[in-house]
N, C-alpha and C positions, 0 to 999 in steps of 0.2 A: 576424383576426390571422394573418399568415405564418407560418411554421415556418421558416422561411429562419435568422433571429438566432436561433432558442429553442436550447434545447442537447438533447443525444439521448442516447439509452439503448442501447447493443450489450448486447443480453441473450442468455440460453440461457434453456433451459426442462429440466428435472432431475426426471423423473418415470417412475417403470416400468411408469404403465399407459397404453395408448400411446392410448386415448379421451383419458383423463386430456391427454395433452401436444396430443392433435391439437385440443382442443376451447378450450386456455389459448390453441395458437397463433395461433387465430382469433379469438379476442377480443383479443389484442392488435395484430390488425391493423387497427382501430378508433383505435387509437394511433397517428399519424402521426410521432409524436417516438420510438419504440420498433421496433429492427429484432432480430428475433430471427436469429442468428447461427445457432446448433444447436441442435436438438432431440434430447436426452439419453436412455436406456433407463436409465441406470445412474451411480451415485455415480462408479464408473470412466470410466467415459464422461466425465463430466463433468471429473474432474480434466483429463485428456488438454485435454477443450476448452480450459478457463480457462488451461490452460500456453501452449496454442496461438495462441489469440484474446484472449487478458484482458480480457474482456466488462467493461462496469461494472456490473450485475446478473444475479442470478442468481433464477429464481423454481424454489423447493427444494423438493421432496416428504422429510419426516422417511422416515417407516416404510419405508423400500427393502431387497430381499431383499441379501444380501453386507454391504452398506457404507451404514448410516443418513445421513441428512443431516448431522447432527450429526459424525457419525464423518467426514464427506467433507472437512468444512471444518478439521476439525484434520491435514487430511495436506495443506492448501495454505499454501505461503510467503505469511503476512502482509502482505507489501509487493505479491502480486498477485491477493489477493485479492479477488472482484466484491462490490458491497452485495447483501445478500442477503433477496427475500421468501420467508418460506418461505410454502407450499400443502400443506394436511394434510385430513385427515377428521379428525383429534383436535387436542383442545383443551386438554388432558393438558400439552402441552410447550412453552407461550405463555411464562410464565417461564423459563425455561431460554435461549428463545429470543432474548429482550429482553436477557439477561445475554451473551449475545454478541454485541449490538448491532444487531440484526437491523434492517430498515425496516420491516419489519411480518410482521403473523403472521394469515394469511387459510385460511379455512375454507371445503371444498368441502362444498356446492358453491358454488360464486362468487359472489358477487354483484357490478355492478356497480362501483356505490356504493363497495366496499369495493376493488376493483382500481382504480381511479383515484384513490383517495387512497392506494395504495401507490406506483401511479407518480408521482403529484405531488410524494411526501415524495422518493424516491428521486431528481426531476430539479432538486430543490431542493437535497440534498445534493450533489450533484453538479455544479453549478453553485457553490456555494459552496467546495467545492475546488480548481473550476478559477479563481475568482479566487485563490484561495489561491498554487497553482500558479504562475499569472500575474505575481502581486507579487514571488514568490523567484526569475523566470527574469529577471525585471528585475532585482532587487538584484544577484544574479550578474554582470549584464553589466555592471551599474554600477560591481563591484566588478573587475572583470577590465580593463576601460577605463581606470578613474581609481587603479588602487591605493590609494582608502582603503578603510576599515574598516568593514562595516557600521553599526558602531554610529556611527563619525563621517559617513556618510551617511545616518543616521536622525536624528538631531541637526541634522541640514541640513533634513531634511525634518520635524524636528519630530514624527516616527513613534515612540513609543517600543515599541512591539509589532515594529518592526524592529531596536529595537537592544538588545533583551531576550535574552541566554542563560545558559544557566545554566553558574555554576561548578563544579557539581559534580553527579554524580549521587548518589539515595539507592537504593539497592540493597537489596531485602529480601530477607533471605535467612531463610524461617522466623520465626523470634520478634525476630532480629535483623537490622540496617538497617546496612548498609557507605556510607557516601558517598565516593565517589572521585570526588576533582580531573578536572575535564574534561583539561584541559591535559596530564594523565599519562596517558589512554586513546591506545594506537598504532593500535587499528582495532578495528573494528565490525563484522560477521557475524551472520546471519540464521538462527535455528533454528525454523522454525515460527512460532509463535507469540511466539518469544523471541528476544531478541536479546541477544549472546553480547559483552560488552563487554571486550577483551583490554588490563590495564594493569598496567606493570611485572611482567612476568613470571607475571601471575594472568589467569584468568578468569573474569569476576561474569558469571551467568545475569541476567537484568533482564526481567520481562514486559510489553512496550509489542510498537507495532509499526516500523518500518523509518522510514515518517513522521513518527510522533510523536517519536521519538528527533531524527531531523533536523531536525524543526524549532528544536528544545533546543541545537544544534553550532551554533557560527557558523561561517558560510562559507566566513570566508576562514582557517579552519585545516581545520574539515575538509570533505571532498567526497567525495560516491557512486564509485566506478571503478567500480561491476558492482552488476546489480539489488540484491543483497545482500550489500554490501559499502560500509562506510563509514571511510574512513581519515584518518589525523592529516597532513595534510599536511606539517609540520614532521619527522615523523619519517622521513620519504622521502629514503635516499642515494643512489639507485641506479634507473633506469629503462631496460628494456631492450626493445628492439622485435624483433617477430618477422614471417617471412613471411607471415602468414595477417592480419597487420594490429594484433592486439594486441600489448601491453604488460605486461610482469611489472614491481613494482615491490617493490625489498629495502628495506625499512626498517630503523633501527638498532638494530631489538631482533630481528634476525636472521630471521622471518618475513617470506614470498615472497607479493604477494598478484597476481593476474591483474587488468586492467584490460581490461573488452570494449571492441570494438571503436566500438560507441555511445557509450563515454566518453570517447574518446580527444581526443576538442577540447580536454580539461581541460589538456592536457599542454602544447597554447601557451598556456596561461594563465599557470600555475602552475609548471612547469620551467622 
């Protein structure tokens, strides 16, 4: 079997003892589907990379002196953060570890067996996203081509996982659950872990990630301008362009939002 069609792994390696990273690097050069990008000394380190690189894996040493593994991945923006194996001497933190979704949770010292079924699960999820991916860059151009509606293009296509959003979000705030009307949210912003849902002059904190929120919007009202930034397209009166190539855009509840320079295609679609 080629490697040619399979899909690949940019990973880094996140470990402060430097056997420890020189000896992961080389077993996973065994892995022809796995190109390790950096090798890390430090949770700091590591952030620097994944801003830099946005690997799609990361393999995590927990107990690091400054900055735990744990502590690493609460100070990266959800929308770029890589799937994550973690690589521990303790077995203490397996739980903890599942609860934030990890791909797997492997114990030094290594065993084969068990590093390959972390890369399989990982090239498996990942693949699965990029058909994900795949389907929404098509609906997009579908919808930007023909000016109908997702859902009356899923209805064409008989998809109703295409023509699925939801009306409203539920918002838990504590013991209590806010649902707010999609249709009245003006934009969308990335805090960590959270995402900061701005409507009618309020903001609901919401715990998901940048994806999974977007997946829940349709399309054709709102659209990404900036890795963390999701806006109501409807509420947009005003787009202004600047020398350096972006775009600010005023919406009518008087907030100024930046559109990077990677989003700017939107702006013949949709202005």
């Amino acid at each position: 079997m080629t490697q040619n069609n399979l899909e690949t792994l940019r990973a880094i390696i996140v470990d402060d003892e430097e056997l420890a990273r020189q000896g992961l690097e080389l077993r996973l050069q065994n892995y022809q589907q796995v190109e390790v990008l950096r090798s890390c000394a430090s949770a700091k380190e590591a952030i620097e990379a994944i801003i830099e690189l946005e690997p799609d894996i990361a393999f995590l040493d927990i107990q690091m002196p400054g900055m735990t593994g744990f502590e690493m991945i609460s100070e990266i923006q959800a929308d770029i953060l890589p799937m994550i194996v973690f690589v521990t001497a303790y077995d203490a933190f397996a739980m903890e570890a599942f609860k934030i979704h990890a791909i797997d949770y492997l114990l030094k010292p290594l065993e084969d067996k068990r590093l390959g079924e972390a890369i399989a699960a990982a090239l498996e999820q990942k693949a699965q996203q990029s058909a994900l991916d795949e389907k929404k860059k098509l609906m997009n151009l579908v919808v930007s081509l023909t000016g109908k509606s997702p859902q009356a293009i899923g209805e064409l296509l008989d998809d109703d996982s295409v023509a699925e959003h939801a009306d409203r979000l539920a918002i838990k705030d504590g013991a209590s659950i806010t649902f707010v009307p999609v249709r009245e949210i003006d934009w969308v912003d990335a805090a960590g872990d959270y995402m900061c849902v701005h409507a009618r002059g309020e903001t609901h904190i919401m715990r998901t990630t940048m994806k999974e929120l977007e997946a829940k919007l349709d399309p054709s009202i709102f659209q990404r301008v900036h890795r963390s930034t999701i806006v109501n397209l409807e509420r947009v009166q005003k787009v202004s362009s600047h020398i350096n190539g972006e775009f600010h855009l005023t919406l009518s509840c008087g907030s100024s939002l930046k559109m990077s320079r990677s989003y700017k295609e939107k702006i013949k679609h949709f202005f």
